[in-house]
C-alpha positions in Angstrom: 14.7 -4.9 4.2 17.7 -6.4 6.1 16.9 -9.7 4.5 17.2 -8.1 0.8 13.6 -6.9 -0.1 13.8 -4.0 -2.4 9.7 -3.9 -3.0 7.5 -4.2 -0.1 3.6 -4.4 -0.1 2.0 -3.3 2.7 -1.8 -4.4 3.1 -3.9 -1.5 5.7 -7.2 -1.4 6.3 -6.8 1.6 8.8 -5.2 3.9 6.1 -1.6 3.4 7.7 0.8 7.0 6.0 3.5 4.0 6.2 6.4 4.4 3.5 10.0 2.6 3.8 13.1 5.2 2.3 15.2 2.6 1.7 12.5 0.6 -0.4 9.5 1.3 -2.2 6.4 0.9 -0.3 2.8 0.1 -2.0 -0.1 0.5 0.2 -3.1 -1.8 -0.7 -6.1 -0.7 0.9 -8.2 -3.7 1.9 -11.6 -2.3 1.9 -13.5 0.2 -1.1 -14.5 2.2 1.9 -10.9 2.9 2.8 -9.5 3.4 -0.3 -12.5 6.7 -1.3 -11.0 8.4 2.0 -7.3 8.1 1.2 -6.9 7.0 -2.5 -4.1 9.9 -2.7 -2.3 7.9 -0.8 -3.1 4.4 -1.6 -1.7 2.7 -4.8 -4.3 -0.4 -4.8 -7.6 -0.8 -3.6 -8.3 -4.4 -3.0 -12.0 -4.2 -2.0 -12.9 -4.8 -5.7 -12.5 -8.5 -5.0 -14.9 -8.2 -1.5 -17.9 -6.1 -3.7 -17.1 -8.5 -6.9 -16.2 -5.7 -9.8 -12.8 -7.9 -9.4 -11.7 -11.4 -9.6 -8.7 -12.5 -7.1 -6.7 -13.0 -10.7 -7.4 -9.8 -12.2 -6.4 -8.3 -8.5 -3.5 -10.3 -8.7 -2.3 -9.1 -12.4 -2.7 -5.8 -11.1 -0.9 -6.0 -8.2 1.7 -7.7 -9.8 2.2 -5.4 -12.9 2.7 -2.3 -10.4 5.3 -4.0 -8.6 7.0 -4.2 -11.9 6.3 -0.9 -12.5 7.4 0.6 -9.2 10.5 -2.1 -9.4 11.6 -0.4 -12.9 11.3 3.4 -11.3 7.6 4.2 -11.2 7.2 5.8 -8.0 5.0 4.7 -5.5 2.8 7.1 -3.6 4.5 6.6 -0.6 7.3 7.6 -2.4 5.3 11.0 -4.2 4.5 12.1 -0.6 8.0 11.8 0.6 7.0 9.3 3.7 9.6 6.9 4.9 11.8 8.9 6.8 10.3 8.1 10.5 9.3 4.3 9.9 9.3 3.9 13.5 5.6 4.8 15.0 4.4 3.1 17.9 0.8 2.1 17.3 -2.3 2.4 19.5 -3.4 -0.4 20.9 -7.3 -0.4 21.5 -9.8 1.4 21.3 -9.0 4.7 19.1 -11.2 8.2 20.5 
């Protein structure tokens, strides 16, 4: 953001609640698994590539034609749920109980 991103893509494939005020922020989920628990609050799941009902260029068109729709006021879901105000959240480290 300091550098002049407006759009940011943000790849989890722990289901991150991560969302950037100043920006935008699109979740994709990196695993199917990942994205039936939280789909609410991911915009793209990109475990279509990994079980093959996807191509890495039909992935890619879709990635890139929501970035032109959330860069021409489509809100993101990050955006829906209203996260971005507390960006700062240490992470675990480890093991997670």
């Amino acid at each position: 953001m300091a550098g002049g991103a407006n759009l940011i893509c943000f790849t989890t494939g722990r289901g991150s609640a991560y969302g950037c005020a100043p920006a935008p922020s699109l979740k994709l989920g990196t695993n199917t698994a990942l994205w039936q628990r939280q789909q609410e609050d991911i915009d793209i799941n990109c475990g279509t590539v990994i079980d093959g009902s996807q191509s890495i260029e039909e992935l890619g068109e879709e990635i890139f034609s929501l970035m032109l729709a959330t860069a021409s006021g489509q809100r993101s879901k990050s955006e829906l749920h209203g996260y971005g105000q507390n960006e700062f959240v240490p992470w675990q480290l480890g093991a997670i109980t």
